[in-house]
N, C-alpha and C positions, 0 to 999 in steps of 0.2 A: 608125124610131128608137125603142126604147126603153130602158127603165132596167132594170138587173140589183142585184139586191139582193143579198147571201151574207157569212154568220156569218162565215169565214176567211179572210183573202188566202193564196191557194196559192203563189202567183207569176204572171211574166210568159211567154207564152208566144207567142212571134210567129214561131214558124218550122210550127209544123203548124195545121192548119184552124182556125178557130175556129169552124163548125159539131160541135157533138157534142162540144167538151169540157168535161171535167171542171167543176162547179160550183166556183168555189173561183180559180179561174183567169182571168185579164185577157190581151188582148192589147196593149193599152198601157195606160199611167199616166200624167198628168201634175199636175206639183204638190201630190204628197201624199208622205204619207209612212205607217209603219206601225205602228202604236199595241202597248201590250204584247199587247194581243187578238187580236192577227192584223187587225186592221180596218185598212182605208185612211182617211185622217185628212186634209183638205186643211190646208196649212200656215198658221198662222197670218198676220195679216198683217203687212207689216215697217215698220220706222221710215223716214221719210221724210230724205233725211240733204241735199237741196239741192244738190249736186255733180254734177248730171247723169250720163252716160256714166258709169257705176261698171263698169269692166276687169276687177279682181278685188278680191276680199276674203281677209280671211286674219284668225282668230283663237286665242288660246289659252286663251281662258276669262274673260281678267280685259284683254288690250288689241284691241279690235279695227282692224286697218289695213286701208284702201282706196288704193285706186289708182284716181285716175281723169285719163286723158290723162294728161300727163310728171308728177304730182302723188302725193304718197305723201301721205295724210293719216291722223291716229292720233285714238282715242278710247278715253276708260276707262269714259265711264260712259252711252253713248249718249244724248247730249245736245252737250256741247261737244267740238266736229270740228277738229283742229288740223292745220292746215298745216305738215308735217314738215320735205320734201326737195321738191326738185325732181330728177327720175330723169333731164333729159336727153333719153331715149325713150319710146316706146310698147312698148319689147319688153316681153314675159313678165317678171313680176319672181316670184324663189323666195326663200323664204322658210324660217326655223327659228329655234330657239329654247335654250337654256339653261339656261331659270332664271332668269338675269339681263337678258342681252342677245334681242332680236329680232333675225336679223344679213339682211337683205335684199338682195340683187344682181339685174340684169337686164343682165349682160354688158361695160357701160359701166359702171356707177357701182358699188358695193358701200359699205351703211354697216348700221351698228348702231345700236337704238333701246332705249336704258336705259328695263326694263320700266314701274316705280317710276314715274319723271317724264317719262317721251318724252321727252328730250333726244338726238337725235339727234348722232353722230360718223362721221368717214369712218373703214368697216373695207376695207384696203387701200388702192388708185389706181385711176388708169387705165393700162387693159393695154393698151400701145402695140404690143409685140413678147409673143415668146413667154418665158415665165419661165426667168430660166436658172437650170440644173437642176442646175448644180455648184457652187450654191453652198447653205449652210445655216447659220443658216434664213434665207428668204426671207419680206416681208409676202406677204399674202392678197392677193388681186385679184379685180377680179369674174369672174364667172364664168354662166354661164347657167343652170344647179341648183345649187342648196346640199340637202346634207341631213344630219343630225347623226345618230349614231348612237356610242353605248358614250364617249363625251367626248371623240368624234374628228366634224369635220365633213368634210365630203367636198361636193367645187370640182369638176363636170365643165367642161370646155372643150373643146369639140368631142369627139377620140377618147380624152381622157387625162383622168384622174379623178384628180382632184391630194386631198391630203387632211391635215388640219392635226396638229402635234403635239396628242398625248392632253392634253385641259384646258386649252391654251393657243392659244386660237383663231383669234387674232389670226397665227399663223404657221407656215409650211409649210417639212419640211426638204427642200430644192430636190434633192437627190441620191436621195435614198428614199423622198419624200411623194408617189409617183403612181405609174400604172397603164395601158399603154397597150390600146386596146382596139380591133381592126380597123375598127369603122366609128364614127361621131356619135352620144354619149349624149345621149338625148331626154328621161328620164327616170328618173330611183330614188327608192327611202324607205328607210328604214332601220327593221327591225321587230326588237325582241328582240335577238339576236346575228347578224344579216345584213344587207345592206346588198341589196336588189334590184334592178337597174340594167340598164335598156331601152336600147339602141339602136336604128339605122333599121331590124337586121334579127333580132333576138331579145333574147331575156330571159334574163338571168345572174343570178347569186347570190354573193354576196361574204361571207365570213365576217369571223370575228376576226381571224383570221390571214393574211388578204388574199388564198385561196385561191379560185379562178374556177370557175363548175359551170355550165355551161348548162341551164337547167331549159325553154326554150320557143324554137323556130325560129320563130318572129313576133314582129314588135314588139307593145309594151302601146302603149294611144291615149293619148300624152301628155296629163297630169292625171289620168290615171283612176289611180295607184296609191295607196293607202291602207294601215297597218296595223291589222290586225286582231286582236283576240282568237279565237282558234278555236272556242275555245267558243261563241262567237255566231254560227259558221256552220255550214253542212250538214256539217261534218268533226267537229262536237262532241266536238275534242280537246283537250290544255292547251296553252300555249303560246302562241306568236305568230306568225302571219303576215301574208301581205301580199292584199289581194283588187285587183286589178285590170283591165281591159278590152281586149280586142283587135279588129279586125274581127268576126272568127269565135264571141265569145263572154264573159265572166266568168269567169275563173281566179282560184283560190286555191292560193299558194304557201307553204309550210312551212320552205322554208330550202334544201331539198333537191329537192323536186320539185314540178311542178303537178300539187295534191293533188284540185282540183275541178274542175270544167268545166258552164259550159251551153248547152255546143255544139250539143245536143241540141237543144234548145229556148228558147233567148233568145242573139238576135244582137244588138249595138248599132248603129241606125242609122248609115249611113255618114257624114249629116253632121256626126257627133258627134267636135268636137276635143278635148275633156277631159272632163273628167268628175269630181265632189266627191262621192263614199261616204264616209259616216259610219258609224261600228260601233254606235254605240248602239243603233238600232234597224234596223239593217242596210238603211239605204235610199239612192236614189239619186238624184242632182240634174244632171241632162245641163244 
């Protein structure tokens, strides 16, 4: 056992030797992140918030939400932890935002949490049956992703990507608001002017104008999609994309194609279910 010391993080490299390479270079990481130096940084430590089991977190700068067990709790100023909702389940709850509203689902429940004062409201019911789709408009219901994108949010349920009038969120036109797609969406974000959206068996791109482009024949590891600024990645272009994770590797998508890859040289461990990339300083939280 010893200790390696070195001025730059190069990256991670876990698919060739780690005899003989490059200075510069780890074959894993854990609990750090990357300073503007290129140096690896261990992460500071975090507030102790008393809620046990914490499932997931979710913030946008100014309210941070937890989930822990059937429990939605909200915070503005990490100190006093409020008891929101009760979700019902333990599913996956997704999460997006406005401006105004926080709007939250985890397939059973869907509600909105008014930024300002956490007062929470039901957005939508319970989806008993399937939405019917000749009529317009219809409420929102939950759904198993939400992701907002150009003042439209977008409701996967199972194979069909339901998606609300422009600005008006609360409601979906039942005849023209969806999309159907051969297999189970597991996964999108919405980056810039696209919407990028995983199923069990590839990665699509969805523009403005609702048009489909297959950019990858493998699924992303649900949680791992993130957008990006390009600039911030080895594409050092403008614009916006999306970076996220599959068995085989870390792709970054443009809108149009997967523009990067590190097939080459960083696999993500198999047990990895999701995954939380931040762009700021372009690191990773398995």
């Amino acid at each position: 056992m010893y200790e390696v010391v070195f001025e730059k993080f190069m990256g991670i490299n876990n698919v060739a030797s780690e005899f003989g390479m490059p200075a510069g270079w780890l074959t894993e990481a854990e609990n750090v992140y990357i300073d503007s130096t290129y140096k690896p940084v261990p992460f500071p430590a975090g507030i102790e918030t008393g809620l046990g089991n914490l499932r997931q977190i979710w913030s946008n700068g100014d309210v941070l939400l937890l989930v822990s067990g059937t429990t939605l709790y909200g915070t503005t100023d990490l100190v006093n932890i409020n008891n929101l909702a009760n979700l019902q389940t333990e599913d996956e709850v997704s999460f997006t935002s406005d401006g105004k509203y926080i709007y939250c689902t985890n397939g059973t429940v869907a509600l909105k949490v008014e930024i300002v004062s956490l007062i929470v409201s039901e957005w939508g019911g319970q989806l008993d049956t399937a939405p019917d789709t000749t009529l317009s408009p219809i409420p929102v219901f939950p759904a198993t992703k939400i992701e907002r994108m150009l003042g439209t949010i977008f409701l996967a349920v199972g194979k069909t990507l339901y998606y609300t009038t422009p600005f008006a969120p609360d409601y979906i036109d039942g005849v023209r608001g969806h999309i159907n797609f051969e297999d189970p969406i597991i996964d999108m974000v919405g980056s810039g002017g696209f919407l990028l959206v995983s199923t069990t068996t590839k990665v699509m791109s969805v523009d403005a104008e609702f048009r489909i482009v297959t950019v990858l024949e493998e699924p992303a590891i649900p949680g791992s999609m993130v957008s990006v600024s390009l600039s911030n990645t080895p594409l050092k272009t403008g614009g916006m994309g999306v970076l996220f994770a599959t068995d085989h590797g870390l792709k970054i998508c443009d809108g149009r194609v997967v523009a990067f890859s590190t097939d080459d040289y960083y696999k993500p461990y198999p047990s990895i279910n999701g995954a939380t990339i931040t762009s700021n300083n372009l690191y990773l939280i398995y």
